[in-house]
Z-matrix of the N, CA and C atoms (Angstrom, degrees):
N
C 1 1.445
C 2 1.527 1 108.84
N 3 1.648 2 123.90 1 158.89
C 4 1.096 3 114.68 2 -166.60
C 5 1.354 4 117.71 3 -88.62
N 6 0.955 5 149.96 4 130.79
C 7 1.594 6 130.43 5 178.00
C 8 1.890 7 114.44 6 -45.45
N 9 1.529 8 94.26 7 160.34
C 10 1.295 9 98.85 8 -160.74
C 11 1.711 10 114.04 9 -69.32
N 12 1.247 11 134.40 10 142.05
C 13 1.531 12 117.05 11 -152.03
C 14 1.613 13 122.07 12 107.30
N 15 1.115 14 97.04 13 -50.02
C 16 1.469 15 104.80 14 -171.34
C 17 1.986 16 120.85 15 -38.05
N 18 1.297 17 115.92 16 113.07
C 19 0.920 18 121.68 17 -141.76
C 20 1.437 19 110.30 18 -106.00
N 21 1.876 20 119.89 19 6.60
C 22 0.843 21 139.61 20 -177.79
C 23 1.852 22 105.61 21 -78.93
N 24 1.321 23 104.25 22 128.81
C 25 1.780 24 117.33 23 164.44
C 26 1.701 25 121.55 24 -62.81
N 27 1.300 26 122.17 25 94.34
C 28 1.486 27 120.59 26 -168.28
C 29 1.171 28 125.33 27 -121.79
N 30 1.096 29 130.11 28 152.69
C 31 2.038 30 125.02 29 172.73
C 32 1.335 31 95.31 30 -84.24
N 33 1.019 32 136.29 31 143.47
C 34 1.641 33 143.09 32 164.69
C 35 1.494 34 105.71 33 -134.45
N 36 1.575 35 113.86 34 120.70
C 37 1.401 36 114.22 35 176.10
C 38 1.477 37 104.29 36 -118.12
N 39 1.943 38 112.95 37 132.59
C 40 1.485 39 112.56 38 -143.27
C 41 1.271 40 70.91 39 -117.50
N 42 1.465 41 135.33 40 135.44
C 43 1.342 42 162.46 41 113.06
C 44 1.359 43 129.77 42 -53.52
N 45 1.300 44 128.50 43 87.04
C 46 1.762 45 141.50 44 -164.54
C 47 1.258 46 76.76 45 -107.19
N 48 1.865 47 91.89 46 142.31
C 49 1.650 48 105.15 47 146.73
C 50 1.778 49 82.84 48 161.06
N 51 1.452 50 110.99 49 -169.29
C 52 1.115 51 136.82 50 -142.42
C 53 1.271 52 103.58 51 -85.94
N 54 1.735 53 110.82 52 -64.97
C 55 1.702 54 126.14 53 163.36
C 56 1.862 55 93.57 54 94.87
N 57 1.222 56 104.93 55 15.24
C 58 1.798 57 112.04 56 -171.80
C 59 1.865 58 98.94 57 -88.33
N 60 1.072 59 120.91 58 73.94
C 61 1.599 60 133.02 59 3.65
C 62 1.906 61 98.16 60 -108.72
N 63 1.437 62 103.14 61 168.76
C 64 1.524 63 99.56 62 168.29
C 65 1.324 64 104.85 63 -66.19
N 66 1.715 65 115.11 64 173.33
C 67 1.532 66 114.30 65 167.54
C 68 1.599 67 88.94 66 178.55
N 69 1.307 68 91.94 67 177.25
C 70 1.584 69 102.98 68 -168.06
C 71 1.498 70 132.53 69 -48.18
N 72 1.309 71 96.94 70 -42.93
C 73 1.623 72 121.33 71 162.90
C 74 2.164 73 109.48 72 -30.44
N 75 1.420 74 91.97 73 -39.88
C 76 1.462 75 86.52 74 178.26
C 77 1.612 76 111.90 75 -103.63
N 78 1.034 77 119.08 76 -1.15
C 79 1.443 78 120.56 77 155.72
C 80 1.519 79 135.64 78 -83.93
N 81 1.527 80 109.08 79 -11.14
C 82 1.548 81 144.65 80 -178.74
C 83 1.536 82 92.20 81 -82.85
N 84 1.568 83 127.26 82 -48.42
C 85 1.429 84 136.77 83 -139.68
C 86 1.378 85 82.04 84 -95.31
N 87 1.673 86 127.16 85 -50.70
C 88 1.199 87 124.83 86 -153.01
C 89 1.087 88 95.73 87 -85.05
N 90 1.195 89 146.54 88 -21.23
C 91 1.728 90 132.96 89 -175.52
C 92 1.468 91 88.56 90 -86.88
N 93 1.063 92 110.65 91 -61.51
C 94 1.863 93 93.63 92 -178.07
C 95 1.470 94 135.29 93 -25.21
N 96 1.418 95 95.98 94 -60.64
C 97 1.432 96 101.92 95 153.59
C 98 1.276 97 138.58 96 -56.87
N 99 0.890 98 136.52 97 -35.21
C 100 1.644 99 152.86 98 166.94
C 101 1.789 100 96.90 99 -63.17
N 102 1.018 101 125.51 100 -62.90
C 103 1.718 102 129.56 101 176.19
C 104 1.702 103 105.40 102 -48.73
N 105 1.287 104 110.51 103 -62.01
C 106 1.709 105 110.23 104 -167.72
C 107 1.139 106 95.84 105 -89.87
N 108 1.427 107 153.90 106 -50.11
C 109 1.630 108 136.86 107 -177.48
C 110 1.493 109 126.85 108 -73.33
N 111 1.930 110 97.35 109 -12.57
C 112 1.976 111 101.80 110 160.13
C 113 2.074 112 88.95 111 66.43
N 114 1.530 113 90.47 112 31.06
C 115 2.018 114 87.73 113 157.21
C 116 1.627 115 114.02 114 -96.21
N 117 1.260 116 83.39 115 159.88
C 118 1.886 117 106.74 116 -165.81
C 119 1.967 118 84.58 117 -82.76
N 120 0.869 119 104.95 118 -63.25
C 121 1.899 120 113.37 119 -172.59
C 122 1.373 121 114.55 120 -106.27
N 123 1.511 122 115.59 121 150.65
C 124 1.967 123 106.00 122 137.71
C 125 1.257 124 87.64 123 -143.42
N 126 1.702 125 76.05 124 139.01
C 127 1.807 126 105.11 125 172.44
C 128 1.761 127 103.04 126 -85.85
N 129 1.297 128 94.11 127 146.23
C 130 1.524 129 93.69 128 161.91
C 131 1.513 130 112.04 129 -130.06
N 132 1.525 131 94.94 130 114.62
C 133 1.735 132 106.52 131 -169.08
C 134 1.785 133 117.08 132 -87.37
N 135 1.123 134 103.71 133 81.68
C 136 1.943 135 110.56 134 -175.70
C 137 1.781 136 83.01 135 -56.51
N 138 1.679 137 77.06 136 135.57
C 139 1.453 138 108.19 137 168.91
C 140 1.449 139 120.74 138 -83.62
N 141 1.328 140 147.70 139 132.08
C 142 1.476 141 139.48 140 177.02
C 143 1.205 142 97.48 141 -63.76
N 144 1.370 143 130.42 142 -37.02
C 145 1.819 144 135.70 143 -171.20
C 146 1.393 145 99.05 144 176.88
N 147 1.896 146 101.67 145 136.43
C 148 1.210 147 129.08 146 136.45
C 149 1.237 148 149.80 147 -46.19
N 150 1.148 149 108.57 148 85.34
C 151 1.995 150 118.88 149 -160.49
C 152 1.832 151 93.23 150 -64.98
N 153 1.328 152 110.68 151 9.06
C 154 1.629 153 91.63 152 161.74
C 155 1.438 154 97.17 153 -125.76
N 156 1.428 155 131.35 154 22.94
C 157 1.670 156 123.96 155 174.59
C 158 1.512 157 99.38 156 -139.38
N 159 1.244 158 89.52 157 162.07
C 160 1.556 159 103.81 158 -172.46
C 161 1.554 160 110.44 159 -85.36
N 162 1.645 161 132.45 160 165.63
C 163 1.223 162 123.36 161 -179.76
C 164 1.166 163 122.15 162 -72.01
N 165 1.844 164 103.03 163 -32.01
C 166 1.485 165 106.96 164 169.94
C 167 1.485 166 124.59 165 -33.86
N 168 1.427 167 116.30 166 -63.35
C 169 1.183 168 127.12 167 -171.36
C 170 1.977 169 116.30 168 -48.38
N 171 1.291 170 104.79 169 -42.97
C 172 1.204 171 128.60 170 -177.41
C 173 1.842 172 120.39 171 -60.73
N 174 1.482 173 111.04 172 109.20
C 175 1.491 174 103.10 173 153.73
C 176 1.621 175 129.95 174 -34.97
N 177 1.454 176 109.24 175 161.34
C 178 1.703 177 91.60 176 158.46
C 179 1.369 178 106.03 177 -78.84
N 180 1.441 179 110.98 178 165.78
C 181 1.263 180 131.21 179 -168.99
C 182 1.721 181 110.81 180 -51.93
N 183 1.845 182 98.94 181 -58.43
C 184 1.285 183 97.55 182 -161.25
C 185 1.693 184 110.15 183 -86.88
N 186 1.505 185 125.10 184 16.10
C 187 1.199 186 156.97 185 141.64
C 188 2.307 187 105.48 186 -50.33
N 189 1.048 188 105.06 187 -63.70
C 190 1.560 189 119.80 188 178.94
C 191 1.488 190 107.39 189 -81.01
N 192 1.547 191 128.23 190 -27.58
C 193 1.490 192 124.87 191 177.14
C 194 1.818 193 96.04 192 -64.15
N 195 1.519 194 107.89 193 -65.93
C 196 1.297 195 113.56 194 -167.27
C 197 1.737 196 117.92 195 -63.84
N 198 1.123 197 111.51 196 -42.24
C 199 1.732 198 103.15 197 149.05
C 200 1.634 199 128.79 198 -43.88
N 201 0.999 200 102.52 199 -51.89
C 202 1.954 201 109.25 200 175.33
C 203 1.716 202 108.32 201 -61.76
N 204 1.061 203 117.58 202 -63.80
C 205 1.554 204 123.26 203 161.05
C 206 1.048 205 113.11 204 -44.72
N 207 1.214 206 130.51 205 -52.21
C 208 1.776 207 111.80 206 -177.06
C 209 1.444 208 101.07 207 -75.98
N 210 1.308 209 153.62 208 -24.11
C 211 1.537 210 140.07 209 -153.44
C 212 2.192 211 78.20 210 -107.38
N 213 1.052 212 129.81 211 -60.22
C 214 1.355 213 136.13 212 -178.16
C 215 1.584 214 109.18 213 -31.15
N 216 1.607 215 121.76 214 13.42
C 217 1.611 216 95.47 215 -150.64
C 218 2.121 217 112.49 216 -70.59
N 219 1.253 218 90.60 217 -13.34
C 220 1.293 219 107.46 218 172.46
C 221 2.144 220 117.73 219 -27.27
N 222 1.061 221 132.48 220 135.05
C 223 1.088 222 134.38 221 -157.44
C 224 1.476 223 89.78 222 -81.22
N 225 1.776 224 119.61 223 -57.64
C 226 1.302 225 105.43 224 -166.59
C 227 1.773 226 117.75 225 -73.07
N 228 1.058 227 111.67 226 30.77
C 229 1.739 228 108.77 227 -171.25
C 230 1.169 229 80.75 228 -137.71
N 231 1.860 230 130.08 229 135.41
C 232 1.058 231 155.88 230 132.39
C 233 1.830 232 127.12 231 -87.13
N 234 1.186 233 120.73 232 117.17
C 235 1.441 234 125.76 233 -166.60
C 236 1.966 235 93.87 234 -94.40
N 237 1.390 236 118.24 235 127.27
C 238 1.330 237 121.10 236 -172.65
C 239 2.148 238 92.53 237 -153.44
N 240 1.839 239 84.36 238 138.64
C 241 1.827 240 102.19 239 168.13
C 242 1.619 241 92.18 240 -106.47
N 243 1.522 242 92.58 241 84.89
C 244 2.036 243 106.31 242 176.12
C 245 1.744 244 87.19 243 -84.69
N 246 1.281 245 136.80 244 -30.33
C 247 1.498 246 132.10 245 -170.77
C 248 1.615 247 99.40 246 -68.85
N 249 1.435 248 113.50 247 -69.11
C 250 1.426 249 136.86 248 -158.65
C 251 1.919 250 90.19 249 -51.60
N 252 1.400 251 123.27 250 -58.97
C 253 1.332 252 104.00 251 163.55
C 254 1.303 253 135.20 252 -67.11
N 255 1.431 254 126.92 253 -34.16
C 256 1.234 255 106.84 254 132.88
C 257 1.235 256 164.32 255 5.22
N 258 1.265 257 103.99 256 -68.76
C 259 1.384 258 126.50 257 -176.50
C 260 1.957 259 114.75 258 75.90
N 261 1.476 260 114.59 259 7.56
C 262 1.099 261 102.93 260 166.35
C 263 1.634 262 100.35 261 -142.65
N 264 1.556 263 102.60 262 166.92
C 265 1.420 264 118.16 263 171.11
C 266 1.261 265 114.44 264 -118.85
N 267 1.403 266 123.47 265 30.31
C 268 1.431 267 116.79 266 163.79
C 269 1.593 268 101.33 267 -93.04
N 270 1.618 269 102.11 268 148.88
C 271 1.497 270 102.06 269 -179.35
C 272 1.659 271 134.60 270 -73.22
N 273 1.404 272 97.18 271 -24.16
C 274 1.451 273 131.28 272 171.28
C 275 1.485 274 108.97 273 -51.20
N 276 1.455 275 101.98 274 -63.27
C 277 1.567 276 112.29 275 163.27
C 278 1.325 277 117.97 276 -25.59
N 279 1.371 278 91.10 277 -78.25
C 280 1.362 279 98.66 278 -167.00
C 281 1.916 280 130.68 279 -57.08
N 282 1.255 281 94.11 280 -54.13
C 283 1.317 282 109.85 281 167.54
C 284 1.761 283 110.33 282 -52.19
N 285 1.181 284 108.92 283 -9.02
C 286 1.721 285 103.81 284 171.86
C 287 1.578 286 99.28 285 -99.65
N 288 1.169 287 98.53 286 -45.80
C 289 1.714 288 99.22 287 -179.56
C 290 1.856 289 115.89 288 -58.68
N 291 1.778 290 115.35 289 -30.53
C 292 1.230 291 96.95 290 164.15
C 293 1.029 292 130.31 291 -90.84
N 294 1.892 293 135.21 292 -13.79
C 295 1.038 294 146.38 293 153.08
C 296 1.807 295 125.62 294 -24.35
N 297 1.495 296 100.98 295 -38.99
C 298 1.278 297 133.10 296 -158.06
C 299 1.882 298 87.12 297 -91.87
N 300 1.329 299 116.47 298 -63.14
C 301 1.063 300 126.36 299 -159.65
C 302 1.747 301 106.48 300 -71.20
N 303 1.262 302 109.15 301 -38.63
C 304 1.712 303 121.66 302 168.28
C 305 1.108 304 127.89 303 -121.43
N 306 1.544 305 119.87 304 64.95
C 307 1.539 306 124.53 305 -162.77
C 308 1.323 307 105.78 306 -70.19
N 309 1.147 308 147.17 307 -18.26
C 310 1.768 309 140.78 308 171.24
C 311 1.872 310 112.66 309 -95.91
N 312 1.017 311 107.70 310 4.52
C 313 1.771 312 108.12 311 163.59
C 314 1.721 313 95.07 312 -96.22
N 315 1.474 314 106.93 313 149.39
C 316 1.357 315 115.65 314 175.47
C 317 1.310 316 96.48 315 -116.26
N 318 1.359 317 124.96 316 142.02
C 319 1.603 318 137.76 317 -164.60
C 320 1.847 319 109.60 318 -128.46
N 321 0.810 320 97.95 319 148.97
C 322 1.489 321 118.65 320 -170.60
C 323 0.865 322 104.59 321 -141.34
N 324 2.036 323 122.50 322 111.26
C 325 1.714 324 119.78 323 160.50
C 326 1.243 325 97.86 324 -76.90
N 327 1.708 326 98.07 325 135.24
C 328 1.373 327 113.71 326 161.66
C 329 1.554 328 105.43 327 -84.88
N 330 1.581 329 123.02 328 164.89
C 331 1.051 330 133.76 329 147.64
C 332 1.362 331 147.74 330 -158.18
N 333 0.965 332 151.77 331 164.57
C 334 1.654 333 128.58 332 -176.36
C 335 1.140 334 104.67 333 -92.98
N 336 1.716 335 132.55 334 145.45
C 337 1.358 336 151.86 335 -174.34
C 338 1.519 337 101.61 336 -45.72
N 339 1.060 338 122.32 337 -35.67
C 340 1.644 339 133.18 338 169.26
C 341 1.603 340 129.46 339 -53.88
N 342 1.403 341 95.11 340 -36.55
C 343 1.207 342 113.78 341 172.81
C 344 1.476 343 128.93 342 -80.04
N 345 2.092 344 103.62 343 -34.10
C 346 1.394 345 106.25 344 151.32
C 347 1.229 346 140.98 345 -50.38
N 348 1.567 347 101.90 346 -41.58
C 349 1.791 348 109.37 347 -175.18
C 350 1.650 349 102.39 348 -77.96
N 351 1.590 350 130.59 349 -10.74
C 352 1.402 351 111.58 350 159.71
C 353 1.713 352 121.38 351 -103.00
N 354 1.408 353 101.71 352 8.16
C 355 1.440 354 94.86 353 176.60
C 356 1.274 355 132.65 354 -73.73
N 357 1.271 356 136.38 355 3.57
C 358 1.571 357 134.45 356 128.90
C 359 1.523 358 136.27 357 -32.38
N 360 1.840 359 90.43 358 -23.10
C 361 1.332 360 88.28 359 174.16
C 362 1.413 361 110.61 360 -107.71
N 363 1.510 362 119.33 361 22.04
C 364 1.770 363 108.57 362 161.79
C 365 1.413 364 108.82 363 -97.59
N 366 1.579 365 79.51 364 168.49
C 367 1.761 366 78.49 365 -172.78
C 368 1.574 367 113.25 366 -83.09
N 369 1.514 368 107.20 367 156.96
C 370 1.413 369 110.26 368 -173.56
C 371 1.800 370 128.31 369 68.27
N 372 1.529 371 103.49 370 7.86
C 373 1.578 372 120.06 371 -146.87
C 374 1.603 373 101.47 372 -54.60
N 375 1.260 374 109.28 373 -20.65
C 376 1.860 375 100.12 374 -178.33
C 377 1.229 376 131.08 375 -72.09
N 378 2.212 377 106.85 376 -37.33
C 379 0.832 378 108.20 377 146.45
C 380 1.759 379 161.84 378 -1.02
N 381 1.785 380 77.12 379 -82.39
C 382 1.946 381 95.51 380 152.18
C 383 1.652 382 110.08 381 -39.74
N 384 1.152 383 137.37 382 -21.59
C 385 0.969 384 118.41 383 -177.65
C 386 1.466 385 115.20 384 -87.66
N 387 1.212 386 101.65 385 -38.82
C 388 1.730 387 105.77 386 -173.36
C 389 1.816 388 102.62 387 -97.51
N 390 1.038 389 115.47 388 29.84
C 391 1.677 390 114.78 389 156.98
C 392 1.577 391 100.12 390 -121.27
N 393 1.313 392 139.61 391 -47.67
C 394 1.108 393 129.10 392 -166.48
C 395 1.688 394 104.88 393 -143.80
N 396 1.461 395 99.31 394 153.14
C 397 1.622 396 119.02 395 178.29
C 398 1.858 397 96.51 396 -55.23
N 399 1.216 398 122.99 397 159.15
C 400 0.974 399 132.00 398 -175.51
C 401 1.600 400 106.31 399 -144.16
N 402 1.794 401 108.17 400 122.29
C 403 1.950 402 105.47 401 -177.69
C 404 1.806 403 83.98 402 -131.05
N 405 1.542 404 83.92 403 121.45
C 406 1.597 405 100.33 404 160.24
C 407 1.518 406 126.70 405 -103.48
N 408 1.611 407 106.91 406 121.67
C 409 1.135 408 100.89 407 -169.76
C 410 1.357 409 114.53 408 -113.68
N 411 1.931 410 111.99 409 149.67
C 412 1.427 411 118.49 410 -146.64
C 413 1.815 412 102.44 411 -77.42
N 414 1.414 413 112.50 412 130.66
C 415 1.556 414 119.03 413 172.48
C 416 1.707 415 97.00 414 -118.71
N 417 1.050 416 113.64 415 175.33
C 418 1.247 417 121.94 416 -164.17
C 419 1.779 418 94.43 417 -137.84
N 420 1.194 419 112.65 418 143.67
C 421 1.757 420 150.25 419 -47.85
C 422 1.688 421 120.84 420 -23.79
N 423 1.432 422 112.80 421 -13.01
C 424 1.279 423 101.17 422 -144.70
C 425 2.042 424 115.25 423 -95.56
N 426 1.600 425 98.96 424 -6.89
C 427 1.201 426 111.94 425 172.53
C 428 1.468 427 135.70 426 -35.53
N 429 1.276 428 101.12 427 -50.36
C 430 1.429 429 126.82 428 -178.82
C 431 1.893 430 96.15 429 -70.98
N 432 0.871 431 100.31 430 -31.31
C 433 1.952 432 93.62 431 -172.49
C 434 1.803 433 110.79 432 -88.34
N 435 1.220 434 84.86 433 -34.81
C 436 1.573 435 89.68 434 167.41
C 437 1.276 436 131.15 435 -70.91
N 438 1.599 437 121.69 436 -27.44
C 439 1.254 438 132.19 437 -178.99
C 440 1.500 439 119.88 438 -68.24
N 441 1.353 440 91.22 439 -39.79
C 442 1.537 441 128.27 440 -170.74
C 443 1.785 442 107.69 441 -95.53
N 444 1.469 443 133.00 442 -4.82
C 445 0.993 444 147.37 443 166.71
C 446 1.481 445 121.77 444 -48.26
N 447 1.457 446 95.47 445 160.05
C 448 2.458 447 96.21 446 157.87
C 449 1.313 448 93.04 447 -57.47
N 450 1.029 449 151.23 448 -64.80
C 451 1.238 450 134.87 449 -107.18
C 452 1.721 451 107.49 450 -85.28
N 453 1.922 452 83.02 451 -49.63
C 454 1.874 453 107.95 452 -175.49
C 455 2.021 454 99.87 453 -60.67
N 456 1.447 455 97.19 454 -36.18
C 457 1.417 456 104.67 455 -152.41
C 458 1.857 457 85.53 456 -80.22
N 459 1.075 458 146.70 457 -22.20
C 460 1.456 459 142.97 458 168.97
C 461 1.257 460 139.13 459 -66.04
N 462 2.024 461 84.72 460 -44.49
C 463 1.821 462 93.12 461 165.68
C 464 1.227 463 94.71 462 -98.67
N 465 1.503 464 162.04 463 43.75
C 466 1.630 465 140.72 464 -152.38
C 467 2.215 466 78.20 465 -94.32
N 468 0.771 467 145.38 466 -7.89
C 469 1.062 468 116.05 467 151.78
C 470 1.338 469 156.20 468 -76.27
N 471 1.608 470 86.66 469 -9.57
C 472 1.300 471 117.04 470 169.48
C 473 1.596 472 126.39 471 -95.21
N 474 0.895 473 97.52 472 12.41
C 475 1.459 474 115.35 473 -175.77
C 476 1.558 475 111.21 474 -94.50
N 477 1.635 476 112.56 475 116.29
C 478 1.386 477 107.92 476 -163.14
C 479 1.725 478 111.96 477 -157.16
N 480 1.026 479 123.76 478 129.52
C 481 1.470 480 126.68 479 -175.90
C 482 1.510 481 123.02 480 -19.02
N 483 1.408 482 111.22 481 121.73
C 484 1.865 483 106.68 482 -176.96
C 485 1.111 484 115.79 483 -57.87
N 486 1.409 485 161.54 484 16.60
C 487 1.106 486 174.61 485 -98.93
C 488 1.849 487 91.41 486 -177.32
N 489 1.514 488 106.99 487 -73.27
C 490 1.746 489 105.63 488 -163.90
C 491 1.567 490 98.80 489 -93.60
N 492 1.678 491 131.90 490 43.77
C 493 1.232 492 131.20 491 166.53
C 494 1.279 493 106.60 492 -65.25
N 495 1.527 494 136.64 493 -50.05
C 496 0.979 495 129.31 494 -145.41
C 497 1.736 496 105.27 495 -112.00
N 498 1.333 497 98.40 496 2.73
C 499 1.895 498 94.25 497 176.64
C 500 1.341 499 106.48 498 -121.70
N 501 1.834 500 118.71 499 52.07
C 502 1.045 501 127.13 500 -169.31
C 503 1.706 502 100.53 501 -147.85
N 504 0.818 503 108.98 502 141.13
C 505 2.094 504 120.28 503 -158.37
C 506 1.983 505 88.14 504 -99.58
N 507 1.389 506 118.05 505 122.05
C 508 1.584 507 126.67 506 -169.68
C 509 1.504 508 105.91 507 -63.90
N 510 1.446 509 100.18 508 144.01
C 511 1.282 510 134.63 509 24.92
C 512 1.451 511 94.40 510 -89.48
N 513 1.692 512 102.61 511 176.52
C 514 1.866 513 118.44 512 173.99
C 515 1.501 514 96.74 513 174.45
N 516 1.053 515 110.88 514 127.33
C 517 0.983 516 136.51 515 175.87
C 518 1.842 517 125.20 516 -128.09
N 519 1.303 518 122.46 517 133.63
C 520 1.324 519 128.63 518 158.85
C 521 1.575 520 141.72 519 -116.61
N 522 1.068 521 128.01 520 176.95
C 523 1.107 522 124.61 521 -174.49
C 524 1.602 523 101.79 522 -140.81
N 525 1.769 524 117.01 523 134.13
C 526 1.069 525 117.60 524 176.34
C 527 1.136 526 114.72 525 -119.48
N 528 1.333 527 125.09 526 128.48
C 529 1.807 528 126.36 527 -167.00
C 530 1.709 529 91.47 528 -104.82
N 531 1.050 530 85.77 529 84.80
C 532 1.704 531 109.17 530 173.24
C 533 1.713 532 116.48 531 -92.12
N 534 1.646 533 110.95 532 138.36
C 535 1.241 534 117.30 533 165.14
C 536 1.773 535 123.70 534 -32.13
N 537 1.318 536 114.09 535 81.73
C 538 1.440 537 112.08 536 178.04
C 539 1.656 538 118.65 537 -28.32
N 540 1.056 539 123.50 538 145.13
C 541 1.570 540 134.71 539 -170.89
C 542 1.615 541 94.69 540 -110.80
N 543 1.495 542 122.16 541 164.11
C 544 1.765 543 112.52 542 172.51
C 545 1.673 544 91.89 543 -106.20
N 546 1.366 545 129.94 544 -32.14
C 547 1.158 546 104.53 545 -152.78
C 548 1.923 547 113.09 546 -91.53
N 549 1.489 548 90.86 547 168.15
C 550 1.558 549 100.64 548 175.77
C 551 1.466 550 116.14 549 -156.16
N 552 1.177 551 110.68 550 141.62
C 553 1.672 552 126.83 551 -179.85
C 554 1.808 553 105.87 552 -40.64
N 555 1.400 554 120.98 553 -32.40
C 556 1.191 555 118.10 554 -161.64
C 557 1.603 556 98.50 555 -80.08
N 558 1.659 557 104.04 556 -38.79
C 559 1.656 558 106.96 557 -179.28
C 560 1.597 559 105.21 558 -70.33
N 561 1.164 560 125.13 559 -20.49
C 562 0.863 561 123.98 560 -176.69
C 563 1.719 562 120.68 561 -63.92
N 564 1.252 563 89.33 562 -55.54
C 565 1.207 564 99.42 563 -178.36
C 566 1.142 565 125.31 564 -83.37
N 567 1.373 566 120.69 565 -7.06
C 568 1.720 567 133.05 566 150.18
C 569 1.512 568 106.87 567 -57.77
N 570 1.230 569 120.84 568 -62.40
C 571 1.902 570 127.91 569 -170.74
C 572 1.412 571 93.65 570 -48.67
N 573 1.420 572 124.20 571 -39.88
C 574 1.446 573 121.43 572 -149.75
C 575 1.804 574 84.51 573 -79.20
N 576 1.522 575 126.58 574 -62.87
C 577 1.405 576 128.55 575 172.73
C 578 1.607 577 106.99 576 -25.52
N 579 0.907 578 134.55 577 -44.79
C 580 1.293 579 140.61 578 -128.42
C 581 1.286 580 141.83 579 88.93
N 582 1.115 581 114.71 580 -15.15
C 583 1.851 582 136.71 581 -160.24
C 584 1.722 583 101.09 582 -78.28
N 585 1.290 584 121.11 583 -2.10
C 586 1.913 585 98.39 584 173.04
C 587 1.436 586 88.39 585 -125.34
């Protein structure tokens, strides 16, 4: 991340989520993004906890920092606990708190199509729209529910080609029909159980 000040004009694409465990799937997502949205960075912000998952499920934190960093070694992806200093894990939060903190970087939540069709249920979820650009990217089953969602169906006017994300005054939102990836943290962490 840049130190505070930094006076340089940038795309920044912010990647929230759990990282229980990282794996390729989010390195597939993050080059994608960086290729079709023409960003300088993506951060990937490990969460201390998911206010929609339980702790059980969850590694310790600095267990998921050091996984994300070692698979992240990539120059344009930075791994950061922007929550854990913080002190919160709502996204709304945060994204106001870095806005504030880096007013000349322009930010873009990334997210997976999965994450759209439940984002009604975070808090403040509209918000996210009018602090930062928003690119949803396509996972499979959940595309079709997301498109067709509150969320798509609230901003559907804001919904506009990844190309003109960033020469468009918020909300704006996109969608990237990106090369599907197979893996996921949940399979992951089943193989690791034993269960596949």
């Amino acid at each position: 991340m840049p130190p505070f000040g930094d006076r340089r004009r940038r795309r920044i694409g912010l990647l929230g989520g759990s990282f229980n465990p990282a794996h390729d799937g989010h390195l597939h997502i993050s080059r994608a993004a960086l290729h079709a949205l023409g960003l300088d960075q993506v951060w990937w912000l490990v969460s201390p906890q998911n206010p929609l998952k339980t702790r059980s499920e969850m590694a310790p934190l600095a267990d998921r920092l050091t996984g994300a960093r070692a698979l992240a070694r990539d120059h344009a992806i930075t791994v950061a606990d922007v929550e854990t200093r913080l002190g919160s894990v709502r996204t709304a939060q945060v994204l106001r708190a870095l806005k504030k903190r880096y007013p000349r970087l322009a930010f873009v939540w990334l997210m997976g199509a999965d994450n759209l069709a439940q984002l009604p249920r975070w808090w403040h979820w509209t918000s996210i729209f009018h602090t930062a650009r928003v690119a949803v990217l396509d996972r499979s089953p959940y595309s079709y529910k997301a498109l067709y969602g509150a969320a798509a169906i609230r901003f559907r006017r804001a919904k506009i080609s990844p190309g003109k994300l960033f020469h468009r005054a918020l909300p704006a939102w996109s969608y990237l029909a990106i090369r599907r990836h197979p893996a996921s943290a949940t399979s992951i962490r089943a193989a690791a159980r034993g269960e596949v």
